[in-house]
C-alpha positions as CSV (number, residue, x, y, z in Angstrom):
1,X,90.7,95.2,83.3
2,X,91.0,98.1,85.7
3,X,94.4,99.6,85.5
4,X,95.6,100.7,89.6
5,X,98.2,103.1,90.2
6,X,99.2,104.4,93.7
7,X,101.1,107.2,93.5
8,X,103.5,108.1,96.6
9,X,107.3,107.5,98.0
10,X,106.4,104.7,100.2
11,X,105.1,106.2,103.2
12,X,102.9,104.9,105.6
13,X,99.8,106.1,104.0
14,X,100.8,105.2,100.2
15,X,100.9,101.5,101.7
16,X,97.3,101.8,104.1
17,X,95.7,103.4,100.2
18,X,97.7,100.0,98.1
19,X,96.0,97.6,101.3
20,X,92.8,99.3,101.1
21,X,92.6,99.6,97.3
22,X,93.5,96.1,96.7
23,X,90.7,94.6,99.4
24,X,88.0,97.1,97.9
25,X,88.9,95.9,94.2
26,X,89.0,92.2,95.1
27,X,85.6,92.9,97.0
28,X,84.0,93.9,94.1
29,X,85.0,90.9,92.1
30,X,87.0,93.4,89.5
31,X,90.1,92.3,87.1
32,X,92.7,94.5,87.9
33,X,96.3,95.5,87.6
34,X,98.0,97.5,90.8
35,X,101.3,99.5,90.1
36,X,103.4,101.6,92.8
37,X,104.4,104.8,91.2
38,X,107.3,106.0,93.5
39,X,109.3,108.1,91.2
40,X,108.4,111.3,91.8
41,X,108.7,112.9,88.0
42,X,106.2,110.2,87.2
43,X,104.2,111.6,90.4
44,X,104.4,115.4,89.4
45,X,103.2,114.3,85.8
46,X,99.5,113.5,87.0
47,X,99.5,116.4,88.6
48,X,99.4,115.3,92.3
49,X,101.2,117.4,94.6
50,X,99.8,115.6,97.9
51,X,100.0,111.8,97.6
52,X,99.1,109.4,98.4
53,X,97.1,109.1,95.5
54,X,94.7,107.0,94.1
55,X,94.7,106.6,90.3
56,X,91.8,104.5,88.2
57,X,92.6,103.8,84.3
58,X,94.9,107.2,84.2
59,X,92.6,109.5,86.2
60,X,93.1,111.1,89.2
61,X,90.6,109.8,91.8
62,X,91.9,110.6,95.1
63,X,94.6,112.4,96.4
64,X,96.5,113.5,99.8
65,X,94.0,111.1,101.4
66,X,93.4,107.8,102.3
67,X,90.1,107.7,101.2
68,X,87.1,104.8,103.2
69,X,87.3,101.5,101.3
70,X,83.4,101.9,100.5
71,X,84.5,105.6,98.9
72,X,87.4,103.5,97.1
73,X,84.7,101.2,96.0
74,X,82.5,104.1,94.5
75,X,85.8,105.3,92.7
76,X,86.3,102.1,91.4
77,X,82.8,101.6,89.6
């Protein structure tokens, strides 16, 4: 199981990368668990300093960007 984490405060764009994230995931048939990091310690600990960001099984994959669900797909693999 893919572990999701979309890192931001709830901006327009953090919620546009969840939507996209979550349709690209469910597109590709994988098991996966989505989390909202919105604490911004928590944020500042992967090292993002633009979000939204996009993180796969504790790695950075995207970030200040919301990146094309087929790129998301890519990320996801």
């Amino acid at each position: 199981m893919k572990k999701l984490q979309i890192l931001g405060t709830g901006c327009a764009k953090c919620a546009k990368l969840a939507q996209t994230t979550e349709e690209a995931a469910q597109s590709l048939g994988l098991a996966y668990e989505m989390e909202k990091v919105t604490d911004l310690r928590k944020i500042m600990a992967f090292g993002v300093i633009m979000t939204p960001a996009l993180v796969v099984d504790g790695v950075v994959k995207a970030s200040g960007r919301v990146p094309s669900s087929e790129e998301i797909k890519t990320l996801l693999q």
